[in-house]
gemmi code that builds the backbone of each chain (N, CA, C; Angstrom):
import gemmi

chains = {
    "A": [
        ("UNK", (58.510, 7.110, 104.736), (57.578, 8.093, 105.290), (58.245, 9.461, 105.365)),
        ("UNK", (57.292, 10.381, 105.482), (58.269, 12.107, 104.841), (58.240, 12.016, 106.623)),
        ("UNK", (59.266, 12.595, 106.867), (59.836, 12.835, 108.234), (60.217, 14.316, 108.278)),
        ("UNK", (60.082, 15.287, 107.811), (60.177, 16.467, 107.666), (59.091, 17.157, 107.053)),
        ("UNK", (59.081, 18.357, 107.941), (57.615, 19.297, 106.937), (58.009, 21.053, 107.148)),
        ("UNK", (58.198, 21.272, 106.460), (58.564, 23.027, 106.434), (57.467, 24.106, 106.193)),
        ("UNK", (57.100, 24.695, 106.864), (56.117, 25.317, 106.642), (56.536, 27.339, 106.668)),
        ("UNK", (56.107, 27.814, 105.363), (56.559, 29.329, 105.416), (55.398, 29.906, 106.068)),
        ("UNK", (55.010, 30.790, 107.124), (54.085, 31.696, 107.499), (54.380, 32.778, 107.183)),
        ("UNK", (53.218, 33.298, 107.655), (53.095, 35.035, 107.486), (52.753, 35.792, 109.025)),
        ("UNK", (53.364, 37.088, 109.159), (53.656, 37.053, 110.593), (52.330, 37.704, 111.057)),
        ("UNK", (50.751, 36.489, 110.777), (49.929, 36.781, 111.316), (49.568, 36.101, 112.132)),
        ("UNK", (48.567, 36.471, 113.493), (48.224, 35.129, 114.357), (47.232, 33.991, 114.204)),
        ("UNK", (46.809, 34.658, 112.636), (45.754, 33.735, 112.112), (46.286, 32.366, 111.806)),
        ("UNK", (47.846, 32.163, 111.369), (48.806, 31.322, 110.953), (48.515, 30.244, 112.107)),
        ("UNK", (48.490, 30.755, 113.122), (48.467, 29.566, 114.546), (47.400, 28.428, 113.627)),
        ("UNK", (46.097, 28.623, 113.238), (45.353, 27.562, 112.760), (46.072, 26.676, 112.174)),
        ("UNK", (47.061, 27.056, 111.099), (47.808, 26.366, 109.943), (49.176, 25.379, 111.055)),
        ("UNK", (49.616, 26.351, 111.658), (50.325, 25.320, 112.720), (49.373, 23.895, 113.262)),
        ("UNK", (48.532, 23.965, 114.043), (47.323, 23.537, 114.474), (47.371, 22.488, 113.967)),
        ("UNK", (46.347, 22.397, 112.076), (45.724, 21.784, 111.372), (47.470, 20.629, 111.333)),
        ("UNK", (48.691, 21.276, 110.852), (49.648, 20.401, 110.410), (50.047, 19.532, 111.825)),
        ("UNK", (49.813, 20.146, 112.976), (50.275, 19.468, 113.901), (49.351, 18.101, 114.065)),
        ("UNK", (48.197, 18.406, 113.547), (47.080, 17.301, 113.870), (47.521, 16.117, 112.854)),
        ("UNK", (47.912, 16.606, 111.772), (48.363, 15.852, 110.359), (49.720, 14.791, 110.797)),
        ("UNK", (50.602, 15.808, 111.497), (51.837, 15.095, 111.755), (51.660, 13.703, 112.405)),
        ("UNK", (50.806, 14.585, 113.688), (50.749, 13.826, 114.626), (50.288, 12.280, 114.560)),
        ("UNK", (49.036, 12.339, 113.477), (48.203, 10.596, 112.992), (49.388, 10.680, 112.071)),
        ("UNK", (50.077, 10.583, 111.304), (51.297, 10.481, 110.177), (52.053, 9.638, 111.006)),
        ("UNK", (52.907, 10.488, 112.357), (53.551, 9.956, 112.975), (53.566, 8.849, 114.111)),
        ("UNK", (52.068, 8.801, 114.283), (51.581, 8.176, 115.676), (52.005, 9.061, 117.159)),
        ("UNK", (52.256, 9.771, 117.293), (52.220, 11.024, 118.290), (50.862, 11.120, 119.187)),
        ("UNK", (50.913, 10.237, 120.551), (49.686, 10.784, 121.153), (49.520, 11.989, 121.503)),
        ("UNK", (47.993, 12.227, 121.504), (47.133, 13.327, 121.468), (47.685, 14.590, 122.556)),
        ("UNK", (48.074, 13.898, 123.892), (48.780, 14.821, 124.368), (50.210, 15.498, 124.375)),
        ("UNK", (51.243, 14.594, 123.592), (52.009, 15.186, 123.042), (52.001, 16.208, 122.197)),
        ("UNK", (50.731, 16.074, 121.248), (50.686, 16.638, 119.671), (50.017, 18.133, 120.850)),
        ("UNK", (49.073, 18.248, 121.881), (48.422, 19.105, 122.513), (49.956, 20.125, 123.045)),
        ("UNK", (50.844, 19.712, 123.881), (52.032, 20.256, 124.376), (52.575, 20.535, 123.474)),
        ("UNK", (52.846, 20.575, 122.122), (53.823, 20.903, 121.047), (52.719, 22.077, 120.507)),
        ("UNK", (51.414, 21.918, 120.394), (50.237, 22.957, 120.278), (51.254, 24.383, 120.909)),
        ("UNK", (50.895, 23.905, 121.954), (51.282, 25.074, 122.755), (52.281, 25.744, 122.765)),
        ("UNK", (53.795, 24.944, 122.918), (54.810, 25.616, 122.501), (55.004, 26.517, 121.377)),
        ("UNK", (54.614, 26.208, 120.028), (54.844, 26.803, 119.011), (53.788, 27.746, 118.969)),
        ("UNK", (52.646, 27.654, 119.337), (51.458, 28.560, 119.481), (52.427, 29.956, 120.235)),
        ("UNK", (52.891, 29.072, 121.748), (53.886, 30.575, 122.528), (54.746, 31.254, 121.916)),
        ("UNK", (56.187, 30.020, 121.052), (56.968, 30.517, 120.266), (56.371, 32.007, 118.901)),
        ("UNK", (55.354, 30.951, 118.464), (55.140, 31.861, 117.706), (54.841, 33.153, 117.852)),
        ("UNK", (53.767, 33.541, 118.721), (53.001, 34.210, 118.662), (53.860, 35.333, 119.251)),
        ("UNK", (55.234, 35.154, 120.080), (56.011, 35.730, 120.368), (56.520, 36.588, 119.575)),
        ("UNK", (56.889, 36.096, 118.139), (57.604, 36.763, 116.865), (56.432, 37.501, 116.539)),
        ("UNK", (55.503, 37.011, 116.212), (54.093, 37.461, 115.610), (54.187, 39.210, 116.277)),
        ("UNK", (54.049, 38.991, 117.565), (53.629, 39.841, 118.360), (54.673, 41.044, 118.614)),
        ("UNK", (56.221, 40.965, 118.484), (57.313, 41.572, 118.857), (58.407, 41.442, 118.116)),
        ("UNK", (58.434, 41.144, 117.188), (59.923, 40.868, 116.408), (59.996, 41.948, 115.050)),
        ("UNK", (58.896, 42.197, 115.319), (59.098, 43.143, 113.550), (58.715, 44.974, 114.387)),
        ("UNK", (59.330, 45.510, 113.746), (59.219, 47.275, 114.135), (58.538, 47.977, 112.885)),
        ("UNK", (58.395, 47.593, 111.743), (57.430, 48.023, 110.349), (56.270, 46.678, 110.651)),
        ("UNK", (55.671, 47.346, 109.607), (54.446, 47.008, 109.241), (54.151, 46.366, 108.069)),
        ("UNK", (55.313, 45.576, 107.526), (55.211, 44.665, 106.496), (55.231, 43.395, 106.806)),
        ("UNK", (55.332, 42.671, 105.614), (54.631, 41.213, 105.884), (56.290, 40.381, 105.773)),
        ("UNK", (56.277, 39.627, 106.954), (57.352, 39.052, 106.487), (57.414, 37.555, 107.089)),
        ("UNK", (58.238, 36.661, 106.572), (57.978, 35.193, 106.518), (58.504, 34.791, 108.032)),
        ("UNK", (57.887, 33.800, 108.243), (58.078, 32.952, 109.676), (58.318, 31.782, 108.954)),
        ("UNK", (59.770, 30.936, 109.206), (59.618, 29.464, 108.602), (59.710, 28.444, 109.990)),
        ("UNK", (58.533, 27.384, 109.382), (58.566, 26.232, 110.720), (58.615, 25.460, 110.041)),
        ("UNK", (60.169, 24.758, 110.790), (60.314, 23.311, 110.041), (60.346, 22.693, 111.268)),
        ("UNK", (59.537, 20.917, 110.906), (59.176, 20.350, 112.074), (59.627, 18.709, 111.094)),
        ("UNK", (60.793, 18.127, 111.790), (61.331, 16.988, 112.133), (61.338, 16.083, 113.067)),
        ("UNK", (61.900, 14.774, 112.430), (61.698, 13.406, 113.341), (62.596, 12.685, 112.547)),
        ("UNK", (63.547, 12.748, 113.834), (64.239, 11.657, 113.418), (64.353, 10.704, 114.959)),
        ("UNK", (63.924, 9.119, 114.197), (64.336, 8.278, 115.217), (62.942, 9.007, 116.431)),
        ("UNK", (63.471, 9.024, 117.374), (62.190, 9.320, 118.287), (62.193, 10.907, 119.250)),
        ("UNK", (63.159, 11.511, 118.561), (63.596, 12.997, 118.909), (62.536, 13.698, 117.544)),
        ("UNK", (61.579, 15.059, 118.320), (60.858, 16.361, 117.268), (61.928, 16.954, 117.832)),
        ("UNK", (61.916, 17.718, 116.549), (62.563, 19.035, 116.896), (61.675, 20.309, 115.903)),
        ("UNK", (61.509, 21.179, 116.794), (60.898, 22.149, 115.588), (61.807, 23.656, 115.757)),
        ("UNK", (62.096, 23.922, 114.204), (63.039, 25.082, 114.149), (62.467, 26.314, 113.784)),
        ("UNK", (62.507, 27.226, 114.481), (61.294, 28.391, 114.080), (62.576, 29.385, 113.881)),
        ("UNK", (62.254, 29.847, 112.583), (63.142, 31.025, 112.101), (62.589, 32.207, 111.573)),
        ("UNK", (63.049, 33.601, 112.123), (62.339, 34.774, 111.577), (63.195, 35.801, 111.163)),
        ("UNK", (62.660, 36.802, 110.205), (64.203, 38.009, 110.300), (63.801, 39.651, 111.008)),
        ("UNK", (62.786, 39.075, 112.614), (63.033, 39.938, 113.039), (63.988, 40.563, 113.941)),
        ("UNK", (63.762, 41.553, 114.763), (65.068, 42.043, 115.360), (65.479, 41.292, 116.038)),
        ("UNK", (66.739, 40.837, 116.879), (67.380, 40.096, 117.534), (66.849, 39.481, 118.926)),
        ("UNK", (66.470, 38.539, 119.468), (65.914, 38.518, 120.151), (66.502, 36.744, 120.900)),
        ("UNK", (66.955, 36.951, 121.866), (66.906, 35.187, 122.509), (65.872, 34.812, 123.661)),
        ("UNK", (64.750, 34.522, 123.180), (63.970, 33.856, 124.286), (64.464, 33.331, 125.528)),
        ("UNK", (65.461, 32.425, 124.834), (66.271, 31.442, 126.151), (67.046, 32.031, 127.307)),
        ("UNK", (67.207, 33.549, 127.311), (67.394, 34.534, 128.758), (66.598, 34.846, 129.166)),
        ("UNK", (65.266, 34.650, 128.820), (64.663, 35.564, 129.519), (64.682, 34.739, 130.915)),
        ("UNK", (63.772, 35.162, 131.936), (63.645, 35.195, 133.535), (62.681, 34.141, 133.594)),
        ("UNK", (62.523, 32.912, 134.331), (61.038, 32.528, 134.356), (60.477, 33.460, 135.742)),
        ("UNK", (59.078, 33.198, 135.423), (58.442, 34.052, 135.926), (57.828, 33.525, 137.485)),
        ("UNK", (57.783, 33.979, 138.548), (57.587, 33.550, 139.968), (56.022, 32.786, 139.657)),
        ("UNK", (56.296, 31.702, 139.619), (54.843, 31.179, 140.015), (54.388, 30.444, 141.108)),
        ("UNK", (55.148, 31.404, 142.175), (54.417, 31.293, 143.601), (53.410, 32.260, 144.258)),
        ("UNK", (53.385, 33.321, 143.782), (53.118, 34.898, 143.667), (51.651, 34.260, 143.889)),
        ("UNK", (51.310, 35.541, 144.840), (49.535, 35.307, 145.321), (48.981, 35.921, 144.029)),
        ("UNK", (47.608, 35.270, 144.111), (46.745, 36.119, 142.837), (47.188, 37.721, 142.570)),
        ("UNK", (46.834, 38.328, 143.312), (47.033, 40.096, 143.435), (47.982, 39.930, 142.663)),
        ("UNK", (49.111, 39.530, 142.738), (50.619, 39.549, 141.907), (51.046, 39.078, 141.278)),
        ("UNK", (50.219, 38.111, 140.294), (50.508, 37.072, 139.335), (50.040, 38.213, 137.874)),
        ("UNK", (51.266, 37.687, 137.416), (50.785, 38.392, 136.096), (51.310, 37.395, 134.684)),
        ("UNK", (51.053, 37.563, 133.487), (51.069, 36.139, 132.421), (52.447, 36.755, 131.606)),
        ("UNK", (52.681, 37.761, 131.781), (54.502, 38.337, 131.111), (55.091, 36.680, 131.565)),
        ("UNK", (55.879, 36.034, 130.534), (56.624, 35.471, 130.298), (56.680, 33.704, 130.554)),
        ("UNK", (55.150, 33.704, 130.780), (54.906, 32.354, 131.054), (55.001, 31.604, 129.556)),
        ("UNK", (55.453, 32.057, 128.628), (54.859, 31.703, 127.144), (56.471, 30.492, 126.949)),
        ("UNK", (57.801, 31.505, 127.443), (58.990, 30.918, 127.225), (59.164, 29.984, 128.459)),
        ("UNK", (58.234, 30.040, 129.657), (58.217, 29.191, 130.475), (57.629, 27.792, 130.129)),
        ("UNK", (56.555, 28.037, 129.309), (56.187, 26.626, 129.004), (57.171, 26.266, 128.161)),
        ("UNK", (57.831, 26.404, 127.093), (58.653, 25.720, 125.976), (59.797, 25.390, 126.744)),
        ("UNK", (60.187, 25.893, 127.800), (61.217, 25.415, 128.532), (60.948, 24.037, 129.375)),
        ("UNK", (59.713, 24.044, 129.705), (59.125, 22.922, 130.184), (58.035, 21.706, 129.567)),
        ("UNK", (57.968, 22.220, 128.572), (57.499, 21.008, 127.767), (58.253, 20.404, 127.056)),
        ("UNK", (59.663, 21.062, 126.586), (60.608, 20.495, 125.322), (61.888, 20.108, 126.054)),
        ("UNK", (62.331, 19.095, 125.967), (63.915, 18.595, 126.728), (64.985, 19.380, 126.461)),
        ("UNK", (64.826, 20.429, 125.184), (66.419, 20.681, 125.110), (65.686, 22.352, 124.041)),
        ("UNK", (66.098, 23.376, 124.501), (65.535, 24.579, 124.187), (67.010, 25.941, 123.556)),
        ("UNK", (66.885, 25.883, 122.040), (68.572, 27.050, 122.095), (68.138, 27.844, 120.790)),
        ("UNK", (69.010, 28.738, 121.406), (68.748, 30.046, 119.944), (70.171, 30.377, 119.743)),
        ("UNK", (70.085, 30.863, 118.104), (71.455, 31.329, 117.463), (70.699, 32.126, 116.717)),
        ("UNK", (71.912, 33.226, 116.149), (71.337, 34.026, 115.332), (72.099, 33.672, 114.082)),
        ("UNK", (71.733, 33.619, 113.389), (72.427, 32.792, 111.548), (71.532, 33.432, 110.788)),
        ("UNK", (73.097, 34.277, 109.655), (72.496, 34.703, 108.756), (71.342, 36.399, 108.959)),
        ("UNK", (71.609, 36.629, 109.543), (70.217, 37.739, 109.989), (68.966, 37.358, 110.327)),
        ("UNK", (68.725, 35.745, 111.041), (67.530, 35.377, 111.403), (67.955, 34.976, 113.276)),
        ("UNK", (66.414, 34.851, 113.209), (66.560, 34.085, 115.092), (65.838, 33.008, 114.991)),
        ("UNK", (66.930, 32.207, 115.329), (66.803, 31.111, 114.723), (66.682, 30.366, 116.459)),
        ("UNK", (65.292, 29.797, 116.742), (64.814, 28.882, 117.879), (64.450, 27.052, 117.292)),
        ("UNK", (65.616, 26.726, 118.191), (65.357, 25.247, 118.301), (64.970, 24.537, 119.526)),
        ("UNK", (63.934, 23.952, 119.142), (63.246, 23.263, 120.367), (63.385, 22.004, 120.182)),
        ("UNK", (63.618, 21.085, 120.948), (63.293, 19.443, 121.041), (62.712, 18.501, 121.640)),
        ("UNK", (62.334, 17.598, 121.587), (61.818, 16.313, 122.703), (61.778, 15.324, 122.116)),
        ("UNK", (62.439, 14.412, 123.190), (62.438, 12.627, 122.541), (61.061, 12.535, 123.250)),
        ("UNK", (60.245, 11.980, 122.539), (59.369, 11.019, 122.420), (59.532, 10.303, 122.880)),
        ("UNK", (57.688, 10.126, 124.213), (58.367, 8.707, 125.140), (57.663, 6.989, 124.339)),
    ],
    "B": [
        ("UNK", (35.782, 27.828, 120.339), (35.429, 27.573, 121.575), (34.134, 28.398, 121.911)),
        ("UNK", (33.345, 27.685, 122.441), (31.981, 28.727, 123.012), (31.424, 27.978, 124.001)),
        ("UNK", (30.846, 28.700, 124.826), (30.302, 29.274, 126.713), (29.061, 29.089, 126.607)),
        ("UNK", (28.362, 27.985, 127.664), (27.003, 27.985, 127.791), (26.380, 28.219, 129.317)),
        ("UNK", (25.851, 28.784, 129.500), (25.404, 29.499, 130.599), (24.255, 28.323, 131.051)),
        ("UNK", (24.190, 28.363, 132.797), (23.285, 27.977, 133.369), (23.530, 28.089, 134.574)),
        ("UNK", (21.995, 28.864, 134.872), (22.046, 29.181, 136.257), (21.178, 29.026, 137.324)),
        ("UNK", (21.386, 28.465, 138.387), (20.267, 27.930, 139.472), (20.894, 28.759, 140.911)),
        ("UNK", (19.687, 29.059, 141.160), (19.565, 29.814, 142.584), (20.733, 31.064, 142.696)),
        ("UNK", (21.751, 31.074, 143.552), (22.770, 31.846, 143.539), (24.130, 31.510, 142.843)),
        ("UNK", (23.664, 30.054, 141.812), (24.871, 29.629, 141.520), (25.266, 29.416, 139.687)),
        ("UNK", (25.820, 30.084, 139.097), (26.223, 29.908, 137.628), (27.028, 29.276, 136.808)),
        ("UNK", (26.802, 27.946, 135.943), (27.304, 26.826, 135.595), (28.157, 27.412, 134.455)),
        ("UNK", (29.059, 27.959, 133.954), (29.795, 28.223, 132.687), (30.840, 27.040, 131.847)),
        ("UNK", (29.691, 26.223, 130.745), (30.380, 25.135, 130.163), (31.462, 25.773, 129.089)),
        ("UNK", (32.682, 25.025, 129.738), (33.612, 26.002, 128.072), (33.478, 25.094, 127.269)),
        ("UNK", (33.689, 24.747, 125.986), (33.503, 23.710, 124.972), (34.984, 24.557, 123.630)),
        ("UNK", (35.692, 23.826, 123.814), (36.703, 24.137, 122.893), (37.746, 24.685, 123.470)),
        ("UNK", (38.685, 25.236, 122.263), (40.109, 25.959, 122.772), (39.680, 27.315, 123.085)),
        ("UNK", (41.095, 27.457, 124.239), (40.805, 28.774, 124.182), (42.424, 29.571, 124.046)),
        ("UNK", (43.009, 30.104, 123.088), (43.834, 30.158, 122.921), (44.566, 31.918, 122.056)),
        ("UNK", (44.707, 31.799, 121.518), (45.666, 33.015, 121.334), (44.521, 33.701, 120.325)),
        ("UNK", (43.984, 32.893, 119.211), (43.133, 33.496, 118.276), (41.061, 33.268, 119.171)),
        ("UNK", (41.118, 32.980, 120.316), (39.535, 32.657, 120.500), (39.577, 33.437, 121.879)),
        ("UNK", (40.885, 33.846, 122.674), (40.728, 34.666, 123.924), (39.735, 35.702, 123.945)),
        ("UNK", (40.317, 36.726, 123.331), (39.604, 37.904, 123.112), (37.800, 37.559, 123.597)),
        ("UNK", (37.637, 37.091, 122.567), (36.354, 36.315, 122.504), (35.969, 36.154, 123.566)),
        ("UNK", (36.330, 34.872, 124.182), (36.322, 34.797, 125.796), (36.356, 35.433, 126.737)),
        ("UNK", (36.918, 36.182, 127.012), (37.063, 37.644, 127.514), (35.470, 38.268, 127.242)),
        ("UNK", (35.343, 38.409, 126.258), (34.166, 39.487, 126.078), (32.773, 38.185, 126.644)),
        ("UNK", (32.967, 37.700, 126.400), (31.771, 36.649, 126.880), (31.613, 36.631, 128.283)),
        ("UNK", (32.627, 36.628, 129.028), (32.608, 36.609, 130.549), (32.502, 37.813, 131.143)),
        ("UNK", (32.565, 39.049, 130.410), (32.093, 40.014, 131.230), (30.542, 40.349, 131.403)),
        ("UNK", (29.825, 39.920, 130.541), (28.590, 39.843, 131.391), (28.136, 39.379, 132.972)),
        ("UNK", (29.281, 37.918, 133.089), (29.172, 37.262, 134.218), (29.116, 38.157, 135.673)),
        ("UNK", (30.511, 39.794, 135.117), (30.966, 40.266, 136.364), (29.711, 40.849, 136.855)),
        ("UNK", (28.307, 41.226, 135.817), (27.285, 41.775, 136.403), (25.976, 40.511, 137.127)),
        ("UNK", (26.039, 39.728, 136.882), (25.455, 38.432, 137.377), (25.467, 38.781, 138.747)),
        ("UNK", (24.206, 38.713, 139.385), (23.837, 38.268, 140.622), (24.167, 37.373, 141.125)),
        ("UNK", (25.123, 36.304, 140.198), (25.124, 34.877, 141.584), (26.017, 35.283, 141.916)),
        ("UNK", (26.093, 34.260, 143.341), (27.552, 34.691, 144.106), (28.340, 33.378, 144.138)),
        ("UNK", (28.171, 32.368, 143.125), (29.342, 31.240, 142.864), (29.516, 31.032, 141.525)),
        ("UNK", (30.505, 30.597, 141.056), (30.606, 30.637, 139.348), (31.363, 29.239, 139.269)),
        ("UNK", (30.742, 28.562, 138.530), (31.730, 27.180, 138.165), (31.716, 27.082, 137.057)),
        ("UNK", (32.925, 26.628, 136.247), (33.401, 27.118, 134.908), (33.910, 25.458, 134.964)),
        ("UNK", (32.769, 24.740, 134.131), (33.059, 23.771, 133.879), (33.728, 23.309, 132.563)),
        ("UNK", (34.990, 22.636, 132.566), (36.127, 22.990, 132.064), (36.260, 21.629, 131.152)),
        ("UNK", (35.265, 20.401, 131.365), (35.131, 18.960, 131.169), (35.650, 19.149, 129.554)),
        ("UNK", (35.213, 19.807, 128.688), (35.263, 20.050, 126.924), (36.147, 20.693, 126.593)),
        ("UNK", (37.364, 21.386, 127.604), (37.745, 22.630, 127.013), (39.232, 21.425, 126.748)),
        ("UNK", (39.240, 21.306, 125.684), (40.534, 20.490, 125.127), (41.981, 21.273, 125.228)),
        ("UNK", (41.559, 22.744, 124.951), (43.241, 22.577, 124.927), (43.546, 24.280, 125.909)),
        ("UNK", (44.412, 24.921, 126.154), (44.543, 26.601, 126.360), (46.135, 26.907, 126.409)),
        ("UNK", (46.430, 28.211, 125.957), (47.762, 28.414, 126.123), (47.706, 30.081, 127.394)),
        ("UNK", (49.085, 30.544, 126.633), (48.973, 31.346, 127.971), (48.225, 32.835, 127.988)),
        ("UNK", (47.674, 32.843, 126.201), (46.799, 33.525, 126.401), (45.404, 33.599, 127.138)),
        ("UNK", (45.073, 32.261, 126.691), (44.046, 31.762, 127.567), (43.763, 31.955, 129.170)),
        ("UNK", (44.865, 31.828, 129.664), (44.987, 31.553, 130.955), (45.083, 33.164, 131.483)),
        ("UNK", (45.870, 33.707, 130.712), (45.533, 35.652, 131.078), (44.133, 35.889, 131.246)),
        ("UNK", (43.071, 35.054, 130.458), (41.627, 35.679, 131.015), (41.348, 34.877, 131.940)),
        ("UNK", (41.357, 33.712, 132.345), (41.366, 32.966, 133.606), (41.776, 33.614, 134.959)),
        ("UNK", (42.841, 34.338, 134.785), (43.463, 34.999, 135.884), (42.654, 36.345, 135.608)),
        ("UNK", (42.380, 37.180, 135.129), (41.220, 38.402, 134.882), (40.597, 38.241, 135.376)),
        ("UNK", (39.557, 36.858, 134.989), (37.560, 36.421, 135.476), (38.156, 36.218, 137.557)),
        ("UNK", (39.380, 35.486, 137.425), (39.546, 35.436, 139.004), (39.676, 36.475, 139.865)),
        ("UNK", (40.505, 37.320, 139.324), (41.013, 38.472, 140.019), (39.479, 39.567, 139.961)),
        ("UNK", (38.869, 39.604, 139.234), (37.276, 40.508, 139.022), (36.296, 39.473, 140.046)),
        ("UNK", (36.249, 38.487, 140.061), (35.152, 37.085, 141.082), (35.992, 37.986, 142.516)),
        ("UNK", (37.270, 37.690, 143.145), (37.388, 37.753, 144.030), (37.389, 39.858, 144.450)),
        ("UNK", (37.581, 40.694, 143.722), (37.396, 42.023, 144.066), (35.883, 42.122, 144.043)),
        ("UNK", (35.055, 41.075, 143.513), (33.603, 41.312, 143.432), (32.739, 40.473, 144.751)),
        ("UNK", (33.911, 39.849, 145.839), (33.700, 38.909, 146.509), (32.852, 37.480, 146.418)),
        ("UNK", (33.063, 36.964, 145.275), (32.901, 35.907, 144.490), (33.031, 34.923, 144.451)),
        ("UNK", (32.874, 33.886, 144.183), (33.257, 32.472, 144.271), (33.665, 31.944, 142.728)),
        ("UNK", (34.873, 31.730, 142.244), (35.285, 30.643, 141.543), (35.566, 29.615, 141.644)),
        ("UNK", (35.208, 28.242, 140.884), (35.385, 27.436, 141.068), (35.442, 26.273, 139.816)),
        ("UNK", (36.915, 25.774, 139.418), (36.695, 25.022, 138.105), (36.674, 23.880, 138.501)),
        ("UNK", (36.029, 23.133, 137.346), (35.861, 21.977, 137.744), (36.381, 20.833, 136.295)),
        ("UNK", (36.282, 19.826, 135.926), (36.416, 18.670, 135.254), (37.680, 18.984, 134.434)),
        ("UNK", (38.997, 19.932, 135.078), (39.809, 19.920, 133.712), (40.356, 18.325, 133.217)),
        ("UNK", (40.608, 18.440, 132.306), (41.559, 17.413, 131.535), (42.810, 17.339, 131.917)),
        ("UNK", (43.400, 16.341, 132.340), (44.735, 16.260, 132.749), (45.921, 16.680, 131.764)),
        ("UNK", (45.706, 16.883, 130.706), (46.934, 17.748, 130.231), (46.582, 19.360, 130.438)),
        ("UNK", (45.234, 19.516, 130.993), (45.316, 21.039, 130.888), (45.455, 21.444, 132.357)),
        ("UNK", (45.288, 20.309, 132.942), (45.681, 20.577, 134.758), (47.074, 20.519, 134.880)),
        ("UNK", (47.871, 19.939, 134.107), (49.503, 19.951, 133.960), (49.663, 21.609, 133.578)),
        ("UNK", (49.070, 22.402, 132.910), (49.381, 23.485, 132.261), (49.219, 24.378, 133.802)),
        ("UNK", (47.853, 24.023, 134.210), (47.806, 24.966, 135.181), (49.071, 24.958, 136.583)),
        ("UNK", (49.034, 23.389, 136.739), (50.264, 23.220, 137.736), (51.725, 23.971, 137.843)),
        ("UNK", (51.877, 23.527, 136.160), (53.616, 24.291, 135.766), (53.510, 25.624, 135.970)),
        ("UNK", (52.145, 26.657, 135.741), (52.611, 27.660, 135.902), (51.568, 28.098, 137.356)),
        ("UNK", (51.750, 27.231, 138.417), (51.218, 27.544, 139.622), (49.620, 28.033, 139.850)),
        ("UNK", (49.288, 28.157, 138.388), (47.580, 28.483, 139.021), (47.200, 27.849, 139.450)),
        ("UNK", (47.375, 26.403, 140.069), (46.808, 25.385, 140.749), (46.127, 26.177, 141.789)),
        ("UNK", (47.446, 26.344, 142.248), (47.340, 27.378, 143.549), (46.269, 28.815, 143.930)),
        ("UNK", (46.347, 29.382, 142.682), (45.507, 30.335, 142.784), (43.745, 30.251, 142.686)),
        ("UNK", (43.793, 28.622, 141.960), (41.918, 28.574, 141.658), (41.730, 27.626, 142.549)),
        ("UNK", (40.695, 27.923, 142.717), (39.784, 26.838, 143.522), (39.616, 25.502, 142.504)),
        ("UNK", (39.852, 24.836, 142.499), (40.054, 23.562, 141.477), (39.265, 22.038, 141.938)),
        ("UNK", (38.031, 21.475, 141.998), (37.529, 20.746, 141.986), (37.172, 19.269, 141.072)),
    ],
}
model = gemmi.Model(1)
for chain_id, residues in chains.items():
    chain = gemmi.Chain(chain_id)
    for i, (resn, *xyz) in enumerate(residues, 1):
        res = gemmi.Residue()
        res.name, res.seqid = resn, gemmi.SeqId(i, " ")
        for name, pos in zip(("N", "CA", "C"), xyz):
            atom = gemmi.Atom()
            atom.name, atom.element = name, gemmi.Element(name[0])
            atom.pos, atom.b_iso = gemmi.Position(*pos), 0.0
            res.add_atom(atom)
        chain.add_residue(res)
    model.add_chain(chain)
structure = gemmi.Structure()
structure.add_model(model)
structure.setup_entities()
């Protein structure tokens, strides 16, 4: 069974569908219940949309690669881009005790991937930013 | 994802049906501002269909709340799905909606 799938994007947010559609694919491929395959939705939806949204300073088109593995009962998905330097994994989580009046959605995006995925790291290799996410599968 | 309206007496039923997520927010957003001119004074945003949301999603959730309560309003969701009530928990909106 193919246990690996690499996927090149384009740093649009239309791409999220194409994430989406393959995650749905993986997921019956792999046997991945529905709410797993839903929480991995999301992460890479946040991951992504992160680069999408902030990683490039021009206005050209440039590649997003998602490669999404399984080995044994560990995903890992590796999201690599060559925009500017950036480590998700400092940022702050965000107070989510804060009354309505003071709640605001800045940075809940790296809060979920921190909390949906067991093991969360960035390197920079090569001139990319390179985010690895994981979770064993229960 | 798309919003079906129904409304009895002072009170307005809003079915979500689908995602609501990074590419369908916007959308959402613009759909619910009609609501802020609505005469009722309770809003239940029945949530039973809405399969999935990320944290874009949830930025207009916290909008429609923060506009209900400066409009002295009533929100109130109802039937989420337990992976999307996990979403709301982790990032504390539990707390902030009225959740039924």
């Amino acid at each position: 069974m193919e246990t690996s799938k690499t996927l090149h994007l384009s740093n649009k947010l239309e791409e999220l569908s194409v994430i989406q559609l393959t995650l749905d694919e993986l997921g019956e491929l792999w046997e991945i219940p529905m709410p797993a395959i839903m929480s991995f939705n999301l992460v890479l939806e946040e991951a992504f949309t992160n680069v999408v949204l902030y990683a490039f300073e021009d206005n050209l088109s440039h590649v997003i690669e998602l490669k999404i593995d399984k080995s044994d009962d560990i995903i890992s998905f590796i999201l690599s881009d060559d925009g500017k330097p950036y480590d998700p994994t400092l940022a702050a989580d965000p107070d989510t005790t804060l009354a309505l009046e003071d709640r605001a959605i800045g940075g809940l995006g790296i809060f979920f991937i921190r909390k949906m995925m067991d093991d969360v790291s960035y390197n920079w290799k090569d001139g990319k930013n390179v985010l690895t996410m994981r979770k064993k599968l229960a | 994802m798309t919003i079906h309206l129904s409304t009895t007496d002072s009170s307005t039923t809003v079915r979500i049906i689908g995602r609501i997520d990074t590419l369908t927010a916007t959308d959402f957003d613009s759909q619910l501002q009609d609501l802020f001119k609505s005469e009722s004074t309770e809003f239940i945003f029945d949530c039973s269909e809405m399969d999935y949301i990320s944290s874009s999603g949830l930025r207009v959730f916290l909008m429609a709340q923060k506009k209900f309560s400066q409009l002295n309003k009533k929100l109130i969701l109802s039937g989420l799905q337990p992976s999307i009530r996990e979403i709301f928990d982790i990032s504390g909106f539990s707390q902030i909606f009225t959740i039924r």
